[in-house]
C-alpha positions as CSV (number, residue, x, y, z in Angstrom):
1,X,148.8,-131.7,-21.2
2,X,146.9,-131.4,-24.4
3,X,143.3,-129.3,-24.2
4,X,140.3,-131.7,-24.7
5,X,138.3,-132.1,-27.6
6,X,135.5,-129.9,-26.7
7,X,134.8,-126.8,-29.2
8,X,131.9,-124.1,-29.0
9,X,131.2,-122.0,-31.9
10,X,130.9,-118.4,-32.3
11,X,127.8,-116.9,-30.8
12,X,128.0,-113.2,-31.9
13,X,125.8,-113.4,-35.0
14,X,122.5,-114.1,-33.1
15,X,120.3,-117.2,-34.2
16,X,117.5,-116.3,-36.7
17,X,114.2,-117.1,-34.1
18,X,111.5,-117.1,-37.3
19,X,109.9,-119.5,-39.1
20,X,110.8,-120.4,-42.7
21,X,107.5,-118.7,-43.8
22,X,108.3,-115.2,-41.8
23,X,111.6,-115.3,-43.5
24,X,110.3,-116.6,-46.9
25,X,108.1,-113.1,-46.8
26,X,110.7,-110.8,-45.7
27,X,113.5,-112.0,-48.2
28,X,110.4,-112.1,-51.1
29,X,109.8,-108.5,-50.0
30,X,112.5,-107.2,-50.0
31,X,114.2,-108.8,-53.1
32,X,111.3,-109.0,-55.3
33,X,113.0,-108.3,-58.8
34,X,115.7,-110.4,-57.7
35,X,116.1,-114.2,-59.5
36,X,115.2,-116.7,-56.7
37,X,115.1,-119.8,-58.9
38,X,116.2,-120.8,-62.4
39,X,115.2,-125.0,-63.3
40,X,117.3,-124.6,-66.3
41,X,115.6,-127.8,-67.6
42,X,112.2,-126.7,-67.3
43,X,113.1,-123.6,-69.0
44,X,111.7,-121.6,-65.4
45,X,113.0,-118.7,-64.3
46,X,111.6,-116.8,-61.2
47,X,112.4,-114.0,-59.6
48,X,112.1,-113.7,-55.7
49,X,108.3,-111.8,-56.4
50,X,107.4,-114.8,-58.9
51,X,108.1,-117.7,-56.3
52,X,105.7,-115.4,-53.7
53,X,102.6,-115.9,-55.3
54,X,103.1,-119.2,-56.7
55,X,104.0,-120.6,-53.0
56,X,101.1,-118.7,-51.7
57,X,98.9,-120.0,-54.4
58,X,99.8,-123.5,-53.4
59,X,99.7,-123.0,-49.6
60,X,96.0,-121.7,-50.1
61,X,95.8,-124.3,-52.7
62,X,97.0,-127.1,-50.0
63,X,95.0,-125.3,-47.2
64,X,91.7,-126.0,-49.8
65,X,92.1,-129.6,-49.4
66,X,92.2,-129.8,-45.4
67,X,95.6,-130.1,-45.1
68,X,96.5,-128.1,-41.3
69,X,99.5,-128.1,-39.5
70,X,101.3,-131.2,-38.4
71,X,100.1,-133.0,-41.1
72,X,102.9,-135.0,-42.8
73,X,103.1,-134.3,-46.7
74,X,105.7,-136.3,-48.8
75,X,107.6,-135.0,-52.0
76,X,108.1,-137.6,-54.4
77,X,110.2,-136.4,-57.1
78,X,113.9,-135.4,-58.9
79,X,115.1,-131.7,-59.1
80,X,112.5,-129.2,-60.5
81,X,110.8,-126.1,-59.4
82,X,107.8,-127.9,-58.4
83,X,110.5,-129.0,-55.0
84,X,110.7,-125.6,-54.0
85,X,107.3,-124.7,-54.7
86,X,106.7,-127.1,-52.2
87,X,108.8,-126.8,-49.7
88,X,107.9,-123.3,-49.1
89,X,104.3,-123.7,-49.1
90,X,104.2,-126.7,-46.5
91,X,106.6,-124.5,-44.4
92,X,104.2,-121.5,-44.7
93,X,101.1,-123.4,-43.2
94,X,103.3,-125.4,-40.6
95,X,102.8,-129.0,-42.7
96,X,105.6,-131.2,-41.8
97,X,107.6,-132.1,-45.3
98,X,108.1,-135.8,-45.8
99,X,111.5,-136.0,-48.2
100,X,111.2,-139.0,-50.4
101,X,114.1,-140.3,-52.5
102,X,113.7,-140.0,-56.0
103,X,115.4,-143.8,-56.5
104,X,113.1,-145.4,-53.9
105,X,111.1,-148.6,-55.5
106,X,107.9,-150.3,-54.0
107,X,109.0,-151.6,-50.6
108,X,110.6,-148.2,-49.7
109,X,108.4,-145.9,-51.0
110,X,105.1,-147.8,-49.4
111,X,107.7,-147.8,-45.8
112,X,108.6,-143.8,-45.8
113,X,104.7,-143.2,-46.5
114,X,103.7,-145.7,-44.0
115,X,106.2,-144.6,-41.2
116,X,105.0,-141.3,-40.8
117,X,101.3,-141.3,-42.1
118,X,101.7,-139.1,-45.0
119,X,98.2,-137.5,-45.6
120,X,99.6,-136.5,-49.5
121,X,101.9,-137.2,-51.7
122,X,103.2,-134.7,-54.4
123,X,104.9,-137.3,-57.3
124,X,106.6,-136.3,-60.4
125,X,104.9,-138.8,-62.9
126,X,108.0,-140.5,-63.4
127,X,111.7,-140.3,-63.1
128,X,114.2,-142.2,-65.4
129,X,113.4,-146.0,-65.4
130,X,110.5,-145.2,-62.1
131,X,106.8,-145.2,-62.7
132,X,106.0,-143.2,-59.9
133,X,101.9,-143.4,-60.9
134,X,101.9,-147.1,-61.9
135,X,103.7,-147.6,-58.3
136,X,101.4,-145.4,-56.7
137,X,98.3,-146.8,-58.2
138,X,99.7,-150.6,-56.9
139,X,100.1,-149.4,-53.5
140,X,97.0,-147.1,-53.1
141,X,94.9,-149.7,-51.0
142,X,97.6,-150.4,-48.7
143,X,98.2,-146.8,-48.0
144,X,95.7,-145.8,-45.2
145,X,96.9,-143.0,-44.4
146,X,97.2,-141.3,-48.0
147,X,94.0,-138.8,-49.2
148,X,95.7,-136.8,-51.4
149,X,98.1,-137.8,-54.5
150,X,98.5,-134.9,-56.5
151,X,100.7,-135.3,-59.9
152,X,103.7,-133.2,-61.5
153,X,102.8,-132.3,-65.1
154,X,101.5,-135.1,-67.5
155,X,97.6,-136.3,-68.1
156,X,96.4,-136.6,-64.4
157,X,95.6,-139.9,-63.9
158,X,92.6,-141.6,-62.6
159,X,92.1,-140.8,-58.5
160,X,95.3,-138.5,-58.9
161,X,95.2,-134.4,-58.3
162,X,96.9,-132.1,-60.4
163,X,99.5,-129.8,-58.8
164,X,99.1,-126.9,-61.5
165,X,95.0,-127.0,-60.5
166,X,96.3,-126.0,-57.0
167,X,98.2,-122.9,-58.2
168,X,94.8,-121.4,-58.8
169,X,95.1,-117.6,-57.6
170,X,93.7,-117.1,-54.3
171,X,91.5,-115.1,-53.0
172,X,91.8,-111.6,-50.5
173,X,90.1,-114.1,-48.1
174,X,92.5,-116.9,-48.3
175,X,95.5,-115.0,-48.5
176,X,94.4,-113.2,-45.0
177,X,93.7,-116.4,-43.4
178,X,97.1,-117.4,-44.9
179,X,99.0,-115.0,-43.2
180,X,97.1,-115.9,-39.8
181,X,97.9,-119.2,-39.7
182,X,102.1,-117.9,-40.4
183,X,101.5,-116.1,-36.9
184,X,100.4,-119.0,-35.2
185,X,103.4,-120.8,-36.3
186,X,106.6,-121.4,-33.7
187,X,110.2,-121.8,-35.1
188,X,110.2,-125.2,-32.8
189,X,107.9,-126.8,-34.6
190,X,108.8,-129.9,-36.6
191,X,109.0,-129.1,-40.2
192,X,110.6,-131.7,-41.9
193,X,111.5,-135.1,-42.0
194,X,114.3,-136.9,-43.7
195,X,115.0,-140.7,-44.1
196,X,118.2,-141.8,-42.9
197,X,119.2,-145.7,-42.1
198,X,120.5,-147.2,-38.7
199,X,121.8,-150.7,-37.6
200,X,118.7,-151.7,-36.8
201,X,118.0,-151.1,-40.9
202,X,114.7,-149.8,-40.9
203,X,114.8,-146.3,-41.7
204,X,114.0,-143.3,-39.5
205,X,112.5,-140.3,-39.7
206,X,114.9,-137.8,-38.5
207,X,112.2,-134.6,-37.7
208,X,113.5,-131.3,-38.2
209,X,112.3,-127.8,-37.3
210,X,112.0,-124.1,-38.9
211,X,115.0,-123.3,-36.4
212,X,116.6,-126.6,-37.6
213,X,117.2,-126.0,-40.9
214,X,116.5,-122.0,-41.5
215,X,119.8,-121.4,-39.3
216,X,121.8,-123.9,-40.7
217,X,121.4,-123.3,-44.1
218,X,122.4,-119.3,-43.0
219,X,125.5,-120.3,-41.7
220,X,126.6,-122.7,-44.5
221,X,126.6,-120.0,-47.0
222,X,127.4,-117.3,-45.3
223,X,130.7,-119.5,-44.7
224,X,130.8,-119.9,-48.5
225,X,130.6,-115.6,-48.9
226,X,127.3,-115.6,-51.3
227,X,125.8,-112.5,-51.3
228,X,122.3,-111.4,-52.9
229,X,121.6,-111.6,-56.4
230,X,124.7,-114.9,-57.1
231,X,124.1,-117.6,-58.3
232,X,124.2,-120.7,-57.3
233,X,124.4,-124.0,-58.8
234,X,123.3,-127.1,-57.0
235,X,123.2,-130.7,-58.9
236,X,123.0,-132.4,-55.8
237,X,119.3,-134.0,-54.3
238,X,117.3,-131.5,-53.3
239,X,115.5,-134.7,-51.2
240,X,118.8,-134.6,-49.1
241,X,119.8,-131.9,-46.7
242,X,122.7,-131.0,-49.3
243,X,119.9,-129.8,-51.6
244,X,116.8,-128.5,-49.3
245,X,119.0,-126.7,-46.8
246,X,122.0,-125.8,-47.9
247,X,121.0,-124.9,-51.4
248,X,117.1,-123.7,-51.3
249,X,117.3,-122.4,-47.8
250,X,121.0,-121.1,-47.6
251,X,119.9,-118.8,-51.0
252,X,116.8,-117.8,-49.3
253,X,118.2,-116.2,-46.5
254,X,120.6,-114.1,-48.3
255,X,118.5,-113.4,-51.0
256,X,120.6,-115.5,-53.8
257,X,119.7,-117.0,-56.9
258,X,119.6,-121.0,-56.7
259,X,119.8,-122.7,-59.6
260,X,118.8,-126.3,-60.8
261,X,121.3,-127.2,-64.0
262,X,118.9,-130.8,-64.7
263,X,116.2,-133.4,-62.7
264,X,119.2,-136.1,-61.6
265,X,123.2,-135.1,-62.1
266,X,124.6,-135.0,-65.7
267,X,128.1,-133.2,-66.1
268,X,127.1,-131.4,-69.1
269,X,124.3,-129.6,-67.8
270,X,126.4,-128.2,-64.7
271,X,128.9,-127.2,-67.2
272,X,126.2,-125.4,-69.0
273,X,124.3,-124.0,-66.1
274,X,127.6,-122.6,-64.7
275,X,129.1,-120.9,-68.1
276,X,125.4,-119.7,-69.0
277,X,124.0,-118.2,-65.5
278,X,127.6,-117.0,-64.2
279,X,127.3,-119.0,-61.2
280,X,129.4,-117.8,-58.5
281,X,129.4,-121.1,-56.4
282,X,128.7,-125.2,-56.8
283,X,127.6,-127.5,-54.7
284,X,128.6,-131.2,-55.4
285,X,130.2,-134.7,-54.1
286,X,133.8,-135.8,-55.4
287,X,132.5,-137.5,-58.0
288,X,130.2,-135.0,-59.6
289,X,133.8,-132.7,-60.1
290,X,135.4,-135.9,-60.9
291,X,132.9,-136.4,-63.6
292,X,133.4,-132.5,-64.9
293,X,136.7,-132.4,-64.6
294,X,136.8,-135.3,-67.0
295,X,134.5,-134.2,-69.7
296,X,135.9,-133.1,-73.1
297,X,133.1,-130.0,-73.1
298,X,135.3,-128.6,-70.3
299,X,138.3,-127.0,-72.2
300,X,137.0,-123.8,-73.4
301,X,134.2,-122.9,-71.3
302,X,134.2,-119.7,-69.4
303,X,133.6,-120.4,-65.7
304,X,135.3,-117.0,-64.6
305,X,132.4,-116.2,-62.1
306,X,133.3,-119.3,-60.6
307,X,134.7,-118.8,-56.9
308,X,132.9,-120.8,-54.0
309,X,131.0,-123.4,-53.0
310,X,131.3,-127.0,-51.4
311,X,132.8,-130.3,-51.6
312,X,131.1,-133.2,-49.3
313,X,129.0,-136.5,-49.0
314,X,132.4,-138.0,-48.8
315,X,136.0,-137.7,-48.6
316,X,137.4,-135.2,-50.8
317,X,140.8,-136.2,-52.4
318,X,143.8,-133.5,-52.5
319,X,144.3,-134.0,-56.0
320,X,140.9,-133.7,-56.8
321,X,140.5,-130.6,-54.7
322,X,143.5,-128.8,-56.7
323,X,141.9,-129.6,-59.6
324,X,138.9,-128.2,-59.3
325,X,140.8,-124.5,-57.9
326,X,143.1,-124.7,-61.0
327,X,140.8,-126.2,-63.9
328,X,137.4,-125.0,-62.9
329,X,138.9,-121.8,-60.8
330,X,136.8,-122.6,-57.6
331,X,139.3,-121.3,-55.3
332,X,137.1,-121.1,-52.5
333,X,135.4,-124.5,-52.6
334,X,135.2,-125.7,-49.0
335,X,134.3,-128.6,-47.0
336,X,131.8,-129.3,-45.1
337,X,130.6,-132.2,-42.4
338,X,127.8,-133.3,-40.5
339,X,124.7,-135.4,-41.2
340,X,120.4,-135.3,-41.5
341,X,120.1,-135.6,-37.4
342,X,121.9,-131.8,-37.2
343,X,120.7,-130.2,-39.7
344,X,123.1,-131.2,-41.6
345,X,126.2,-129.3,-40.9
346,X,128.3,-129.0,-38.1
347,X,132.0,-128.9,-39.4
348,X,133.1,-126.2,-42.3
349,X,136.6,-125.2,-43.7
350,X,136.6,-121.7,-44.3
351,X,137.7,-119.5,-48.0
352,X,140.8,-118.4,-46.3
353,X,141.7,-122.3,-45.1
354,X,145.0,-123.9,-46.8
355,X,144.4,-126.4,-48.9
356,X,146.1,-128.7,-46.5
357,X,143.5,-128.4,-44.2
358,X,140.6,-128.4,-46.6
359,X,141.2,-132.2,-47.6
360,X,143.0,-133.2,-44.1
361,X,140.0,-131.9,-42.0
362,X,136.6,-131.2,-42.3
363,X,137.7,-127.6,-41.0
364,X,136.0,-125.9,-37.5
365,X,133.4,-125.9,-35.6
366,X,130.2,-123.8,-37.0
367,X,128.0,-121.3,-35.3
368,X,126.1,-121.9,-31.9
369,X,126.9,-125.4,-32.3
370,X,129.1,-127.2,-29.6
371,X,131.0,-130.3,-30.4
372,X,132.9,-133.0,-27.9
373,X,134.6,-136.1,-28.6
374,X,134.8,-138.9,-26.3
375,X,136.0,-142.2,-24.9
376,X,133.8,-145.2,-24.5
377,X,133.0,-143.9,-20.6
378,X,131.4,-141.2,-22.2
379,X,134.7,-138.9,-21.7
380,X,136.1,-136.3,-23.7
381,X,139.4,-137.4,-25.1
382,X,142.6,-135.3,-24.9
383,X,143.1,-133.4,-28.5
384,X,144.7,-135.7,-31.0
385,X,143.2,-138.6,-29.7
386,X,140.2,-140.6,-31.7
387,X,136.7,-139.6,-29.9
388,X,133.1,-140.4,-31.0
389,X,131.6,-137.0,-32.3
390,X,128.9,-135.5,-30.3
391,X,127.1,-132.7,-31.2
392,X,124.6,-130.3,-29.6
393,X,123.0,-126.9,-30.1
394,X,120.3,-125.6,-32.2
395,X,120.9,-127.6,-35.1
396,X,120.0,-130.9,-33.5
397,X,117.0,-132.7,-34.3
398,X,113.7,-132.8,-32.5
399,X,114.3,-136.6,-32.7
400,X,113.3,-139.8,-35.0
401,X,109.0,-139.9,-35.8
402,X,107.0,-141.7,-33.1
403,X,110.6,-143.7,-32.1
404,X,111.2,-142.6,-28.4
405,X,113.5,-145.6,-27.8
406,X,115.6,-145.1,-30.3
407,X,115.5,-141.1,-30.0
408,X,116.8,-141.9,-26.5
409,X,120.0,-144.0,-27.8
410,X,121.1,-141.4,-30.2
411,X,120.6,-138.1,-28.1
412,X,121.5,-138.5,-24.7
413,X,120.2,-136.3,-21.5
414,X,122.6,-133.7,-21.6
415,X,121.3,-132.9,-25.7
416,X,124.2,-134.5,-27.2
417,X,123.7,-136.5,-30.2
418,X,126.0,-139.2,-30.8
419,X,126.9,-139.2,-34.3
420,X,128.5,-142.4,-34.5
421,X,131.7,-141.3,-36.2
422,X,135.0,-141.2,-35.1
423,X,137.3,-137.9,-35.2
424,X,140.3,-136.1,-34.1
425,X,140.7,-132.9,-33.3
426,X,144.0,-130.4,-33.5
427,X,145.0,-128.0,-31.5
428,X,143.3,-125.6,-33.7
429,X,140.3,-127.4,-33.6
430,X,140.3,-128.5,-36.9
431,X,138.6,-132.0,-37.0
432,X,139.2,-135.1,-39.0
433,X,136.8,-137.9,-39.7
434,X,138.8,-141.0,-38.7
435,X,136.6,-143.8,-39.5
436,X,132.8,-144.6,-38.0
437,X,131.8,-146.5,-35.4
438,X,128.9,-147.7,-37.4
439,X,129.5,-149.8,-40.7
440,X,127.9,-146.7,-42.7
441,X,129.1,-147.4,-47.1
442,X,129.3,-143.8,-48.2
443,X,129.2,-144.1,-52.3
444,X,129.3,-141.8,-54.4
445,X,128.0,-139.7,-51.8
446,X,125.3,-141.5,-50.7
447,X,124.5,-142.7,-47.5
448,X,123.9,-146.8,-47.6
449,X,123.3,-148.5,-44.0
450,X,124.1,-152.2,-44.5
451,X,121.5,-153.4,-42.2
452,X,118.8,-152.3,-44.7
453,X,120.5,-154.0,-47.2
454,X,120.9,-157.2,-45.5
455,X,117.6,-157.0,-44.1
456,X,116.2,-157.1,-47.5
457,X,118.1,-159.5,-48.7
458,X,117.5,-161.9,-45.7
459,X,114.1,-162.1,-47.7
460,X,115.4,-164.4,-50.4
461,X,114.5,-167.8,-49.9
462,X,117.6,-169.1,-50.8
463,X,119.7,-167.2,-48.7
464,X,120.7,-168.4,-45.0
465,X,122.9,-165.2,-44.5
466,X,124.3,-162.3,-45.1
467,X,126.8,-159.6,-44.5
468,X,127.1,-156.4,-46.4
469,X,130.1,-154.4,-46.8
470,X,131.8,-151.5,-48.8
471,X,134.9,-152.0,-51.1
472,X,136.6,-149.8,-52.6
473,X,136.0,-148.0,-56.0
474,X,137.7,-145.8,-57.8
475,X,134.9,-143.8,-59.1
476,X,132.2,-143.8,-56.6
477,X,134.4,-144.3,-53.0
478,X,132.8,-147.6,-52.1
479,X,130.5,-149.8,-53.6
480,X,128.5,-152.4,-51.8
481,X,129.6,-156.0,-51.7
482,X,126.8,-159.1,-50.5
483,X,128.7,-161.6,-48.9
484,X,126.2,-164.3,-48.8
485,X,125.8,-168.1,-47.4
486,X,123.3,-169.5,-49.2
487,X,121.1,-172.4,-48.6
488,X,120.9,-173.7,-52.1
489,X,123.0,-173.1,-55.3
490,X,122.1,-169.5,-56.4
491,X,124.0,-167.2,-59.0
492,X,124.9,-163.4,-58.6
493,X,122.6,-162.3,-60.9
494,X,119.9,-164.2,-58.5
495,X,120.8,-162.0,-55.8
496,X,121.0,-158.8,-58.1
497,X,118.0,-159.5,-59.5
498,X,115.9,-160.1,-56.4
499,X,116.4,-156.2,-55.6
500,X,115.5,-154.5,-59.0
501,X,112.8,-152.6,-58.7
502,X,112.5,-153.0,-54.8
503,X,115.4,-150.8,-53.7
504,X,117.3,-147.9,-54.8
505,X,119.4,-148.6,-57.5
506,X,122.8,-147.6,-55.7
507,X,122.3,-150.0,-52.5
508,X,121.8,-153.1,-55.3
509,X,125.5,-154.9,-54.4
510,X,128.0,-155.0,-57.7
511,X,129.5,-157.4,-56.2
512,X,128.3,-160.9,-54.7
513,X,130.3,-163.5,-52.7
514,X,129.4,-166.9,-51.6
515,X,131.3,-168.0,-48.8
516,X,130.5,-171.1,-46.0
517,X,130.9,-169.1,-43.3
518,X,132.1,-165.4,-42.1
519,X,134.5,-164.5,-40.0
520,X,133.7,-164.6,-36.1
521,X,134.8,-162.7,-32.8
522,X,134.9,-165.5,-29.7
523,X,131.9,-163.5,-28.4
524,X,129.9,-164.1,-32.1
525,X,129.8,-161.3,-33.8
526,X,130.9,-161.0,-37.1
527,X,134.4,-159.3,-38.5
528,X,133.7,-157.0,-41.2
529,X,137.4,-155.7,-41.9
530,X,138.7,-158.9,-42.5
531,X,135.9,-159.5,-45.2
532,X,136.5,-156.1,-46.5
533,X,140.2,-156.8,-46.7
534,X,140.1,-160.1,-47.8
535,X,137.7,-159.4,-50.5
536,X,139.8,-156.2,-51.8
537,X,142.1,-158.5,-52.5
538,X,140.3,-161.0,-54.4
539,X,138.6,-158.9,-56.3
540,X,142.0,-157.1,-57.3
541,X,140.6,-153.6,-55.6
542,X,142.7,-150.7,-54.9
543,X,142.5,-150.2,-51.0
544,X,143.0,-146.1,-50.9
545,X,143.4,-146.4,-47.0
546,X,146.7,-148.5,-47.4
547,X,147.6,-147.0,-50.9
């Protein structure tokens, strides 16, 4: 008989018990002539000693305006060293850090704030197309909750603060109390929390702690072997767990250099940040080494420090995997699994993995983490056979802001939270991603629930209807598809149009399909795969699954 799908990780390597502020001054300490953070784009370099007082200055700076501990502050804004400022300094006086998404529009933005009564807002003053303070300034009224907006570079504008005024230097006084208040502190305590989508399609607030996050960012690069003083390059979100945790937090605890090659993805810049700062490891989706490896400034470039780091946010081809060992010599780039609710990581390939199993499996189980997958009695499955993933350990999350009932439904009373996804595991206990329970669209690396979508949509007068669904696509994975019954005649572009500037860019559908009716179950509920397979075909798509 095969052994069930249950897997522990290794406990020898205790858990780090501190708070991200107790580490931030031990690793600052120590490693004070060491680079902490370069924001190439910003022309900012800091060395671990540099980002001390600057986080201190803005902690104080934070603690000047009333801000005390459980009080929720959101980050509005792309990559920049600003973010990390940030991020330390709430951690340091115990404020919980609200991560907003850079691409969020009006409805979203006045949701997140909304949700989890955000006393302040730090906002970039814009980013690409987004005019953060004009959206701001609409919203202010409805925003009860909101005291403090405090603005990224620029003129300040009217009722705005400016975050540079709050890097005033403190005083012996402040400072003192500063360091009282990081005694008081617990590494339970909720920290952070980070938007992710459900079928219900509102989002949630997944709230994280110090323990949380500090420990899994440890273990993600100490599975990537960074060592003090490397580099390393990160393009992806520092909104998402990718970014925050694996990147700012992973360098801080080993004393790395994290590096920030420009505000949003662009292939050159990673290129350039890579050759110029010797970075020893990347961070990225599929598509942001599809998009390198394609670029004519490739050929030429000396990326010989080049030697770790990870591929994830979706599935990672072979091909593209041997490409970017042979053509960007990144022969230790690993995989890695998981999602906001643990941390994020759960499941990582290691540097001495085949390359069989680093695209066939989202390698083994991580550190004080424990993993089952089961049946729908609730029983673990024999290896080999397709479970639901359930995790528990450390790196779960205290649970969703002020939602009991629906904390309830996704951790259940033994700890385990069910991730939705389903798996199988080998033997070895290497574990592959099979498919999801949920109807999750994964492009380009981002996370799109269609109930959000359709939800929104359901807002258009015209339309009686709607499913969304992910096709195929060759560059981004999936892209999302509106399959709409409408009540009167209405274009595409109608339905395109009614979500510019109210949602994220990336969850607008590329494509739109009327139909009088959708596909039905005797018990009413609709078929997705046979709208996702009937509308490959009419659109001409490439189904990978079947390829």
């Amino acid at each position: 008989m095969p052994e069930p799908s249950h897997v522990v990780g290794a406990t020898d390597q205790p858990l780090i018990e501190c708070t991200i502020g107790q580490m931030f001054d031990r690793i600052t300490e120590h490693h004070a002539h060491t680079l902490a953070l370069i924001s190439r784009h910003q022309g900012v370099r800091l060395t671990y000693g540099d980002l001390r007082a600057k986080v201190d200055a803005l902690a104080c700076g934070f603690h000047r305006l009333g801000l005390r501990k459980g009080d929720r502050v959101g980050i509005w804004a792309p990559n920049c060293a600003e973010w990390a400022l940030t991020q330390y300094a709430t951690a340091k006086l115990g404020l919980i850090l609200v991560n907003v998404n850079p691409a969020y529009q009006l409805s979203e933005i006045e949701y997140a704030l909304t949700k989890v009564g955000c006393r302040a807002l730090v906002t970039a003053t814009r980013f690409k197309s987004s005019d953060y303070i004009g959206m701001l300034q609409d919203l202010r009224l409805r925003l009860a909750a909101l005291e403090f907006a405090i603005q990224m570079g620029g003129d300040t504008a009217s009722n705005f603060l400016s975050f540079d005024d709050l890097l005033n230097p403190p005083t012996p006084d402040e400072l003192e109390n500063l360091r009282r208040i990081g005694e008081t502190l617990s590494a339970k305590d909720a920290i952070n929390i980070q938007f992710t989508s459900g079928t219900t399609g509102a989002p949630k607030g997944a709230t994280l702690t110090h323990r949380n996050i500090l420990n899994n960012g440890h273990f993600v690069v100490d599975a990537i072997g960074l060592k003090s003083g490397e580099a390393l390059c990160v393009p992806v979100p520092l909104y998402h767990c990718f970014g925050m945790v694996m990147g700012n937090l992973g360098c801080l605890t080993h004393g790395a250099t994290i590096v920030y090659p420009s505000e949003a993805f662009d292939p050159v810049a990673v290129l350039d940040a890579l050759e110029a700062e010797r970075c020893v490891g990347l961070y990225a989706v599929p598509t942001m080494f599809i998009a390198m490896l394609e670029h004519d400034s490739l050929a030429g470039r000396d990326l010989s420090a080049l030697r770790t780091g990870i591929m994830a946010g979706s599935p990672c081809p072979i091909e593209v995997m041997k490409r970017v060992i042979g053509e960007l010599g990144c022969s230790g780039v690993t995989i890695a699994y998981g999602m906001t609710e643990t941390a994020p990581v759960s499941f990582q390939s290691a540097l001495d993995d085949p390359i069989e199993r680093r695209v066939s499996t989202v390698g083994r189980i991580q550190p004080h983490a424990e993993v089952k997958l089961i049946d729908e009695t609730g029983a673990i499955v024999p290896r080999g056979t397709s479970g639901e993933l359930c995790t528990r350990g450390y790196l779960v999350m205290q649970g969703y802001w002020n939602d009991d009932t629906t904390t309830r439904a996704a951790i259940d009373a033994d700890g385990f939270m069910h991730t939705g996804d389903l798996a199988q595991m080998d033997e070895a206990g290497y574990v592959n991603i099979s498919g999801r329970l949920k109807d999750m669209v994964i492009r380009g690396g981002e996370n799109i629930y269609p109930r959000e979508v359709e939800e929104f949509l359901y807002q258009h007068p015209k339309i009686l209807d709607v499913q969304v669904i992910g096709l195929p696509d060759d560059t981004y994975g999936e892209e999302l598809c509106a399959c709409v019954i409408a009540k009167d005649p209405m274009s595409e572009d109608e339905v395109r149009g009614f979500c510019q500037g109210q949602i994220a860019h990336y969850k607008i559908p590329r494509y739109v399909a009327f139909m009088e009716s959708f596909p039905m179950t005797v018990t009413g509920k609709v078929q997705k795969f046979i709208l996702r397979d009937r509308l490959t075909k009419e659109f001409g798509l490439k189904d990978s699954r079947t390829a």
